[in-house]
VMD Tcl script that draws the C-alpha trace (Angstrom):
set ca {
  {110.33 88.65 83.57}
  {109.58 85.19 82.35}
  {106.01 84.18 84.10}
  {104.76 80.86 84.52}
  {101.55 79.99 82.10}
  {99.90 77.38 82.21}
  {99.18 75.89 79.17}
  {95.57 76.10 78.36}
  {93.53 75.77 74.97}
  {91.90 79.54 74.45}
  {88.31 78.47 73.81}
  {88.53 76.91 77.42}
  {90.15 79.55 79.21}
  {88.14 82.36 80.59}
  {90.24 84.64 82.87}
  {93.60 85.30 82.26}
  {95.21 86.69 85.17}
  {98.33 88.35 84.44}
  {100.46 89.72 87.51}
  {104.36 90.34 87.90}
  {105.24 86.94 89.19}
  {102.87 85.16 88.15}
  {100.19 84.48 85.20}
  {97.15 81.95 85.62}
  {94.97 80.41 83.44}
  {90.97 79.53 84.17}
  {89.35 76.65 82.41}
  {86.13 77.74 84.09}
  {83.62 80.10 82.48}
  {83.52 83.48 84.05}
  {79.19 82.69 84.30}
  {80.42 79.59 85.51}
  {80.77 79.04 88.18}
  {84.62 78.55 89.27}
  {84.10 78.56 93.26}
  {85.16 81.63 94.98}
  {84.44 80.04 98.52}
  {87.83 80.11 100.43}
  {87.72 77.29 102.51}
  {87.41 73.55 102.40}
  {87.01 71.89 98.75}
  {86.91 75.18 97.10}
  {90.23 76.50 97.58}
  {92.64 77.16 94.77}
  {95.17 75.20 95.37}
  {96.59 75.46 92.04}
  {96.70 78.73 91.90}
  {98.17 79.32 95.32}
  {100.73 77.28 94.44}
  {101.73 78.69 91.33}
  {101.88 82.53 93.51}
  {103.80 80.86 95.90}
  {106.53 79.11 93.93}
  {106.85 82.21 91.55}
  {110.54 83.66 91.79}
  {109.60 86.86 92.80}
  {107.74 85.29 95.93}
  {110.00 82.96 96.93}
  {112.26 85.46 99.10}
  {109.10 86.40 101.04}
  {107.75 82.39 101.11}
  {111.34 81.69 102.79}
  {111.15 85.17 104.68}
  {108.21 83.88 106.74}
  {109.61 80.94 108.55}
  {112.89 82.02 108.57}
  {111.22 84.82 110.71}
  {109.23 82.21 113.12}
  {112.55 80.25 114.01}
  {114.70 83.59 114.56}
  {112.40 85.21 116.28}
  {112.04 81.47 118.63}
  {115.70 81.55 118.65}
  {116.14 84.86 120.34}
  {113.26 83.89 122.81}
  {114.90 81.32 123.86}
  {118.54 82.87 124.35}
  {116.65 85.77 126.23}
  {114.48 83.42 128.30}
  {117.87 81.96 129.49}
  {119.39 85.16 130.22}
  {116.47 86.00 132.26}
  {116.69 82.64 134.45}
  {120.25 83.82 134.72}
  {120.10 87.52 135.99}
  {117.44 86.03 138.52}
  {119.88 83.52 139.31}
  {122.06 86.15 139.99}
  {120.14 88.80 141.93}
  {119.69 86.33 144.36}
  {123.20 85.58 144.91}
  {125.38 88.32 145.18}
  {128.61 86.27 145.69}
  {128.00 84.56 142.50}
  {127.30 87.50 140.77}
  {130.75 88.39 141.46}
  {132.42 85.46 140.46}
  {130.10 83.88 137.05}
  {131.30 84.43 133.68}
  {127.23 86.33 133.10}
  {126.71 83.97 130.16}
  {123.74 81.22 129.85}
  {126.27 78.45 130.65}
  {128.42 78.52 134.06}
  {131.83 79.02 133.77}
  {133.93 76.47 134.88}
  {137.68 76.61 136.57}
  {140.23 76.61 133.83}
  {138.24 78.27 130.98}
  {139.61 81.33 129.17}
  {137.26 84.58 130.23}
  {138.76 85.71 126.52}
  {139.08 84.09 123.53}
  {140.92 85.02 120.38}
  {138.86 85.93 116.92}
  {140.69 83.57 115.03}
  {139.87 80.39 114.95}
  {136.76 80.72 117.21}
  {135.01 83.83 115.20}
  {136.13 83.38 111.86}
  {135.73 79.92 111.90}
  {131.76 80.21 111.77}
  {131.77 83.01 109.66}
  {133.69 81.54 106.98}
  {131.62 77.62 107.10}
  {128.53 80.66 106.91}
  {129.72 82.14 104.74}
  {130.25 79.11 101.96}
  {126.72 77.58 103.10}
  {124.92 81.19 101.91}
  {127.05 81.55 98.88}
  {125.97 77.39 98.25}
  {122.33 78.49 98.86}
  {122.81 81.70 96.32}
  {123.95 79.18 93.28}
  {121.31 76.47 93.76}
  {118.67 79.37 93.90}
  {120.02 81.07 90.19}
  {120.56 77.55 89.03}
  {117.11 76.27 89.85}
  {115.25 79.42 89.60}
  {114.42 81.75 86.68}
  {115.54 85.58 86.57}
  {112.13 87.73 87.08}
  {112.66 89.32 84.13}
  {110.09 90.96 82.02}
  {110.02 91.47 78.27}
  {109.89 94.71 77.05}
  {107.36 97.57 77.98}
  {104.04 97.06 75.97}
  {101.49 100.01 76.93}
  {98.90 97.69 74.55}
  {98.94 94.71 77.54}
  {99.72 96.09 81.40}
  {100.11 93.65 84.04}
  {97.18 93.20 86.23}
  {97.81 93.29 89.23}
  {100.85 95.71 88.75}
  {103.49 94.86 91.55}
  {106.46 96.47 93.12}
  {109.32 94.20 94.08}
  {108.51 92.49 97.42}
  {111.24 94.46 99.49}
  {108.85 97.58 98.47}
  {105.68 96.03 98.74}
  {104.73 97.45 102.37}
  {104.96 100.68 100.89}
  {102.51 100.11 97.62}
  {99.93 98.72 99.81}
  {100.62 101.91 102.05}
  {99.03 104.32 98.83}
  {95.78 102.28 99.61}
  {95.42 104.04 102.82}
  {97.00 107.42 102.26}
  {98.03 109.96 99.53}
  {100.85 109.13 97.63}
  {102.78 112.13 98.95}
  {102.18 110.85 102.35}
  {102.78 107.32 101.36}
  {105.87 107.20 99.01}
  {107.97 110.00 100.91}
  {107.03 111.20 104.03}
  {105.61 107.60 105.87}
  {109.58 105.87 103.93}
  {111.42 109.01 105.14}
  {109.95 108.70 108.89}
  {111.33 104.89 108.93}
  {114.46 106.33 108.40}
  {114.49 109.22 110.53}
  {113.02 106.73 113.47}
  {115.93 104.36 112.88}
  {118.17 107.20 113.10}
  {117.04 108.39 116.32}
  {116.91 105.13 118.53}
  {120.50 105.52 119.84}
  {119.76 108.81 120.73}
  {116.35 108.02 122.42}
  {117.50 104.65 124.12}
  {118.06 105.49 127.82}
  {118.26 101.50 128.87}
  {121.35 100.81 129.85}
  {120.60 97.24 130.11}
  {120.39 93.94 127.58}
  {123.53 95.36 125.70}
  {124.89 92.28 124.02}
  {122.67 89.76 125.36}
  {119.72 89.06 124.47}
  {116.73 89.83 126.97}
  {113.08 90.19 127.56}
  {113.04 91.66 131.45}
  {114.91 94.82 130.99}
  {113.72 95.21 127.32}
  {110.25 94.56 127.41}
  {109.28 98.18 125.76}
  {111.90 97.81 122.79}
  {111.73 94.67 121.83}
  {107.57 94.84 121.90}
  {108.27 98.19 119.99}
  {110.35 96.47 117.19}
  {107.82 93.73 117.39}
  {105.13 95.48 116.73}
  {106.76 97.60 114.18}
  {108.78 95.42 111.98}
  {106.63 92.09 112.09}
  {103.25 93.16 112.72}
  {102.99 96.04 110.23}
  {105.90 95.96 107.77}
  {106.11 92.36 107.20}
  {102.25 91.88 107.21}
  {101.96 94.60 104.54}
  {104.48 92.69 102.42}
  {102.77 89.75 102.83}
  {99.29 91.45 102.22}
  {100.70 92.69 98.85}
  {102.12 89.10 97.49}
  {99.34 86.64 98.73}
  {96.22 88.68 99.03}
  {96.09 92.26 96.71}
  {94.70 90.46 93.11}
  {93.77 92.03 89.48}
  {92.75 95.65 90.54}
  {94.64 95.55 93.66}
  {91.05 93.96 95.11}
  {91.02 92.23 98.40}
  {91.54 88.48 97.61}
  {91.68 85.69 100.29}
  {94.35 82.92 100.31}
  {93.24 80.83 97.83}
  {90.28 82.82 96.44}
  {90.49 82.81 93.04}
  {91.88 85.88 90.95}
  {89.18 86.74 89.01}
  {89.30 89.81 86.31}
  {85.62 90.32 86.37}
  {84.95 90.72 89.94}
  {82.98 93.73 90.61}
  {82.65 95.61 93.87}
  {80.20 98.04 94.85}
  {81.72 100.09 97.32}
  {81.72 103.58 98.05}
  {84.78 105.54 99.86}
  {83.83 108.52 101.37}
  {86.01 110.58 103.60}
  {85.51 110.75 107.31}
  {84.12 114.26 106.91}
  {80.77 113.12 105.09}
  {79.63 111.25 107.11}
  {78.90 114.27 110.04}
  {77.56 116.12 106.47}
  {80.66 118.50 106.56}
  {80.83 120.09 102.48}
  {83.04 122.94 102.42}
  {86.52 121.98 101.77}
  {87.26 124.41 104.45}
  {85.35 123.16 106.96}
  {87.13 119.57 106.16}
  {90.41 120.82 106.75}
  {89.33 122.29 110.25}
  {87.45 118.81 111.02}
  {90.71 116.59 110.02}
  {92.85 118.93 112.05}
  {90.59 118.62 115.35}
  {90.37 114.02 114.49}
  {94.10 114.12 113.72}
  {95.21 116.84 116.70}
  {92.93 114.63 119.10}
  {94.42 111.15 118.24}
  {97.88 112.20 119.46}
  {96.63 114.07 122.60}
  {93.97 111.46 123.47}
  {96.78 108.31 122.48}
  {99.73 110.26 123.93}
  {97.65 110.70 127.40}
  {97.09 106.73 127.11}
  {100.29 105.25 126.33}
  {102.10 108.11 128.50}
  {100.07 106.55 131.46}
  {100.82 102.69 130.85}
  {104.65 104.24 129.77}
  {104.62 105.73 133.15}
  {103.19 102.76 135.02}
  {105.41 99.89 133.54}
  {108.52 101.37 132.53}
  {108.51 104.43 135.49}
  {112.47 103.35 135.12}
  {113.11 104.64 131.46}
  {110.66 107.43 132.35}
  {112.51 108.62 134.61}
  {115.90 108.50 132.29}
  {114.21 110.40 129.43}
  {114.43 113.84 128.88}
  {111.35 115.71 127.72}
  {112.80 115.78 124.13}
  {113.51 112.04 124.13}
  {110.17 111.50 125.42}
  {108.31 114.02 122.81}
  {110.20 112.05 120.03}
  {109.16 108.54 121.31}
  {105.77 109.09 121.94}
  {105.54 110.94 118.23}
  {107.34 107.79 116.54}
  {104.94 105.30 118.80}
  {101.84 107.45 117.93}
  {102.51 107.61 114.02}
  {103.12 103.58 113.69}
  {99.61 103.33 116.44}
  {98.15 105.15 113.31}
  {98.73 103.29 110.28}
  {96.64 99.82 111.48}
  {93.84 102.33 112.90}
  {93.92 103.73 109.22}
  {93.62 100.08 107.80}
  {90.66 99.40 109.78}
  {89.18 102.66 109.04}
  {89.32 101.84 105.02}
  {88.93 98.11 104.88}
  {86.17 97.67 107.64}
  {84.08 100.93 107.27}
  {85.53 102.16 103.68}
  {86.45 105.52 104.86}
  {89.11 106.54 102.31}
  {90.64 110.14 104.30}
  {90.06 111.69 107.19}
  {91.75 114.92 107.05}
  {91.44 116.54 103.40}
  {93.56 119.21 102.81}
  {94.69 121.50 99.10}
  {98.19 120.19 99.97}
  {97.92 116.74 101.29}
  {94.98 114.27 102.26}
  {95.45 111.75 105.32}
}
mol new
graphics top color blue
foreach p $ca { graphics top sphere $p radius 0.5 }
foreach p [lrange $ca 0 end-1] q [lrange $ca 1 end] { graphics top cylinder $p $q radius 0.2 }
display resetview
């Protein structure tokens, strides 16, 4: 991919940082003092610039408020709807009678309205304005594409394509068996099952926050608050070395840090790889009991409605899915906050 240097005279430059979307040139010495201090009149503008405008970070610099105003958008339409269903709960002879939409319906409106030109109308003026977007973004934009493989001069940092991001900041916490097939095929078998798991027979085709509380928080919390953080983690903050650098800290090559992982098992002086197995097994075994007691009894005190819809299988597989995504910010915390790299070490697989 064609990366954007900056021109700068060698015997200036100090630290080249190479990534794949971006390559940045220091004129300060590496003794010298360029200012690592994040805030105020030390931050690197320059540089966070130059990761922000790269190509390959422009889906995710659009993705963010994109997000914001969807995620606004639907509040609103769903903050509506709820006015509306009160509206209509206390007024049963209206209830009869209203169209059930955020605006009244009026005498001498259609209840049904043909596809064409109503539907395809918008599609079509949406779909020219995307496809309008799509050439000004190849015309104005350069292709990310690399030259050719050079084992002599590796990119540093090294970084997936930002739709695969979450998941390459995901082998910082856990093995790469654990992180590159069983967490990606879990997404997909949890996607699979919602239909299946779904008992609510309300807020289908409108939007709503009242009788959806539980899914929509659950998508919330799933989708924004872990997958697109991680993606974001992995463009703005993972620098040279996949090391921990703040928005608009500079990348620096020749940062050193002296920190020790150790796994969850040293630190109650447990040796025997045996006897780390057995430990991991009683942590791991005692998150889901303890967490499945504690969200079973807020499940059962604010949704006693779906609880009482769900069989104990479609329970079981909830509180499994809900558990497992509970897990992967407790095993952030656990390795950026007290650097405990595993905490259940196994011959097969480490967690």
């Amino acid at each position: 991919m064609g990366t954007a240097a900056l021109g700068c005279p060698a015997e200036q430059s100090s630290a080249v940082i190479r990534s794949s979307t971006v390559e940045l040139c220091s004129t300060w010495t590496a003794e010298g003092g360029r200012p690592h201090t994040v805030f105020g009149d030390f931050m690197d503008w320059r540089q966070l610039w130059e990761i922000c405008s790269a190509p390959d970070n422009v889906p995710i610099v659009g993705l963010i408020p994109l997000l914001m105003f969807y995620i606004y958008l639907a509040w609103k339409q769903a903050k509506a709807n709820d006015e509306l269903i009160g509206e209509l709960e206390t007024n049963p002879a209206m209830a009869k009678t209203h169209h059930r939409k955020t605006w009244p319906f009026r005498p001498g409106w259609q209840k049904e309205i043909h596809v064409w030109p109503f539907l395809l109308r918008i599609e079509f003026l949406a779909a020219i304005i995307v496809t309008i977007i799509l050439m000004i973004w190849s015309i104005t934009l350069s292709a990310p594409l690399e030259e050719p493989s050079n084992p002599n001069l590796t990119m540093n940092p090294a970084k997936a394509p930002w739709y695969f991001l979450g998941l390459q900041e995901m082998l910082v916490y856990f093995d790469p068996w654990i992180a590159g097939v069983v967490m990606p095929t879990l997404i997909i078998i949890g996607l699979m099952v919602i239909p299946y798991i779904d008992t609510n027979p309300l807020g289908s085709g409108y939007y709503t926050w009242k009788q959806r509380k539980f899914a929509i928080g659950t998508f919330l919390f799933g989708f924004v608050i872990l997958w697109v953080a991680m993606i974001i983690i992995g463009t703005f903050i993972r620098g040279p070395g996949w090391q921990w650098f703040w928005p608009g800290q500079t990348w620096d090559h020749n940062r050193l840090i002296y920190e020790v992982n150790r796994d969850l098992p040293d630190l109650f002086g447990i040796t025997s790889n045996l006897g780390k197995a057995i430990f991991g097994a009683i942590v791991v075994g005692g998150f889901y009991l303890a967490g499945g007691f504690l969200v079973h009894a807020l499940f059962r005190r604010y949704n006693p409605k779906d609880y009482q819809r769900m069989s104990l299988l479609q329970y079981s597989i909830m509180m499994f899915f809900w558990l497992t995504m509970l897990a992967l910010p407790l095993k952030m915390l656990l390795r950026l906050a007290f650097n405990i790299k595993y905490v259940w070490i196994t011959p097969w697989f480490n967690v």
